[in-house]
C-alpha positions as a printed NumPy array, in Angstrom:
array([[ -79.987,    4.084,  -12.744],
       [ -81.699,    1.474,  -10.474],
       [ -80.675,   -1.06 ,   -7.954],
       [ -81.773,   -4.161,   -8.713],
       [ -81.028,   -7.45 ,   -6.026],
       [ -82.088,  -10.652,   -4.836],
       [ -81.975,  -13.831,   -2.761],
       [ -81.626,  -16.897,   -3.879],
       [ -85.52 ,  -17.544,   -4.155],
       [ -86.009,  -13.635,   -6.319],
       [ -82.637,  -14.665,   -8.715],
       [ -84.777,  -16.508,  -11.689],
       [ -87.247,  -13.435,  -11.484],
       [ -84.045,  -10.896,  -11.266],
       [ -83.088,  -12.574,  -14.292],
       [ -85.823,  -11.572,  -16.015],
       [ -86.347,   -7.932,  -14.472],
       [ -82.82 ,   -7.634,  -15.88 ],
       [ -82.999,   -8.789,  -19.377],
       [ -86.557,   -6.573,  -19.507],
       [ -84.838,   -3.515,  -18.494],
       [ -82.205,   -4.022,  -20.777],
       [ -84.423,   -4.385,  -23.71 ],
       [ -86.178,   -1.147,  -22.873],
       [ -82.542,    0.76 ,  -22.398],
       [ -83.055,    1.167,  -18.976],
       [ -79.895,    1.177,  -16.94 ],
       [ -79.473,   -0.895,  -13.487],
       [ -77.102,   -2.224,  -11.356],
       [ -76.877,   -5.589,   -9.847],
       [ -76.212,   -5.823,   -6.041],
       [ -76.522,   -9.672,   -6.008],
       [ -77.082,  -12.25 ,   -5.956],
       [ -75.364,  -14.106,   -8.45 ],
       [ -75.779,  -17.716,   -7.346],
       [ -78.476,  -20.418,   -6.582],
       [ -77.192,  -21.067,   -3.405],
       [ -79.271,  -20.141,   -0.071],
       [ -78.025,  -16.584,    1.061],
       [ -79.849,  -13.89 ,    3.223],
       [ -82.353,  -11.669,    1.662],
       [ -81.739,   -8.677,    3.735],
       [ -77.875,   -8.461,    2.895],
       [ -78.943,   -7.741,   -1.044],
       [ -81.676,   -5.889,   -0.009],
       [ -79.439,   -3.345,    2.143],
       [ -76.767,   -3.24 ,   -0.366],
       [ -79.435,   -1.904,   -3.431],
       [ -81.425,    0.124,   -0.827],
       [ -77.962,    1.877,    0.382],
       [ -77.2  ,    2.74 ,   -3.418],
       [ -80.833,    4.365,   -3.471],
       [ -80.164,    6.328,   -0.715],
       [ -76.683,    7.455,   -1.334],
       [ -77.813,    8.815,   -4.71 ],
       [ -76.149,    6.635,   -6.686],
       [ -79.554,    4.47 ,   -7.943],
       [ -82.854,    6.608,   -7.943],
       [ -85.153,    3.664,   -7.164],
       [ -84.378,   -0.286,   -6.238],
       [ -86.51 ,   -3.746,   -7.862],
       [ -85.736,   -6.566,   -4.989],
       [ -86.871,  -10.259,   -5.339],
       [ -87.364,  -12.926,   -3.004],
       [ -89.599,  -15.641,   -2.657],
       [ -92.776,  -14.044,   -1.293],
       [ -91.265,  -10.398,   -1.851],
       [ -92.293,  -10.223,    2.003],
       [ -88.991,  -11.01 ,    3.654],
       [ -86.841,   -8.535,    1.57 ],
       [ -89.532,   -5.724,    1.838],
       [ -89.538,   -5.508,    5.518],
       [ -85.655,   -5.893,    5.152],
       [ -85.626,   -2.379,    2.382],
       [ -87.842,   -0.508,    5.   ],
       [ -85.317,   -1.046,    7.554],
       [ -82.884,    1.467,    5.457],
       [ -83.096,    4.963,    6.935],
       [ -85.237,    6.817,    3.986],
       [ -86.49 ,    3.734,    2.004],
       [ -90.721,    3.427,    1.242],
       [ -90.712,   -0.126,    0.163],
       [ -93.429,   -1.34 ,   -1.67 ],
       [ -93.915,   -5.066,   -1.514],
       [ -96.922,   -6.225,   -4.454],
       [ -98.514,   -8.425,   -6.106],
       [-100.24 ,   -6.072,   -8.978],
       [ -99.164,   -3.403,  -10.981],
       [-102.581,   -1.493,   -9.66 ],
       [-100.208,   -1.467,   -6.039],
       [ -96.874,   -0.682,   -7.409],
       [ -98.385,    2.284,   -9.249],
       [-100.214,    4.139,   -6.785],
       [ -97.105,    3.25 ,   -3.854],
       [ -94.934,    5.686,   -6.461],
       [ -98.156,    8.267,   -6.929],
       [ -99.085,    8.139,   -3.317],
       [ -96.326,    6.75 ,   -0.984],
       [ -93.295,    8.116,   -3.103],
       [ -91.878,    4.522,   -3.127],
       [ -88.168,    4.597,   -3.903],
       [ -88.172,    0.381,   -3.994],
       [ -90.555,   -2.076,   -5.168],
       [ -90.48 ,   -5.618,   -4.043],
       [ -91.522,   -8.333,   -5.566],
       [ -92.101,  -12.549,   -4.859],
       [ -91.056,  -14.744,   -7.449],
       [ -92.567,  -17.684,   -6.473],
       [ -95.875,  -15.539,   -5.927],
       [ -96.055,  -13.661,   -9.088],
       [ -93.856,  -15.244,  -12.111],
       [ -92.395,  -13.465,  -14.961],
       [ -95.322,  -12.346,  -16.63 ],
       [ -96.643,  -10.286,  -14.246],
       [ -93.571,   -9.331,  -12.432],
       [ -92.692,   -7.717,  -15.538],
       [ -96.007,   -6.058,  -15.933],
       [ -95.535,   -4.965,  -11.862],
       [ -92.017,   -3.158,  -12.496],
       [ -93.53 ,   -1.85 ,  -15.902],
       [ -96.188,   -0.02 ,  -13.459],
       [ -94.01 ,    1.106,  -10.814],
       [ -91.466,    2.245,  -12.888],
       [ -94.043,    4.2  ,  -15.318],
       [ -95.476,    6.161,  -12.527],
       [ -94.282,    9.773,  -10.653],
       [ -95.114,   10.752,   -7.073],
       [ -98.447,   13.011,   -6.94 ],
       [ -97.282,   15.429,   -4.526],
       [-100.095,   17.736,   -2.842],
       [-101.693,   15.926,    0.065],
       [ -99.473,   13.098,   -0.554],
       [ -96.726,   14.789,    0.246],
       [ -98.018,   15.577,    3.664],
       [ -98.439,   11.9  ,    4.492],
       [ -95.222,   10.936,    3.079],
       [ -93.453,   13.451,    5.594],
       [ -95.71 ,   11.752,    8.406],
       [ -94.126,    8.612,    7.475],
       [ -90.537,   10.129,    7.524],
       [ -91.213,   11.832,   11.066],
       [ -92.378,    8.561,   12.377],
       [ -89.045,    6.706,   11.043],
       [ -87.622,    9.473,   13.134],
       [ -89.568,    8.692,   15.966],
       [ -91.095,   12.019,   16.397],
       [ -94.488,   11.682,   17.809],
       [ -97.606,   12.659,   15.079],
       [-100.03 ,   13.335,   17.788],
       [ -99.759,   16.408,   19.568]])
């Protein structure tokens, strides 16, 4: 199951993520927002990342504008790699590399078209492991604020 969520600005793109995922049998669940009205990015994006990491989503989609905003908001969630991007290239190699468990995208920066083609790419890729899996821990121990030098 994924999360899926957005502001105001990522709704219209949400929209579309949804009926794509639908078509392709993928289950999600929508953590807002439902409305056009001007609401805080990082409330959705803490509700969808939360689901991630209590197990009940494996990986979140978030929309906002610029995909910039809710991005920095997901990587404020104890355990979340956040991918914010702009080309499926990105949101492929942040799951093979970075283990991303959320992908971020802007709706007024990439439209439907290639947001679809951007969650098609992060979604269609696995984590790489080996000496990736090194750097992802050095990420973790730095969220934990252990030191990686010495």
């Amino acid at each position: 199951m994924l999360a899926i969520a957005s502001d105001h600005a990522g709704l219209p793109l949400k929209r579309e993520i949804e009926k794509h995922l639908e078509e392709k049998g993928i289950a999600f669940k929508d953590y807002g927002t439902d409305s056009a009205a001007s609401c805080d990015y990082a409330v959705f994006a803490q509700r969808a990342c939360n689901a991630v990491m209590s197990g009940e989503c494996e990986r979140a989609i978030l929309c906002c504008g610029t995909g910039v905003g809710i991005s920095i908001a997901a990587n404020k969630v104890r355990g979340i790699r956040c991918v914010c991007c702009s080309d499926p290239y990105s949101a492929a190699m942040g799951r093979r590399h970075n283990d991303a468990n959320a992908l971020a995208l802007g709706a007024r920066v990439v439209g439907t078209e290639l947001g679809l083609m951007i969650v098609d790419s992060f979604l269609g890729a696995s984590f790489e492991g080996d000496r990736h899996a090194r750097r992802v821990g050095q990420i973790m121990a730095i969220e934990r604020g252990e030191s990686l030098e010495g």
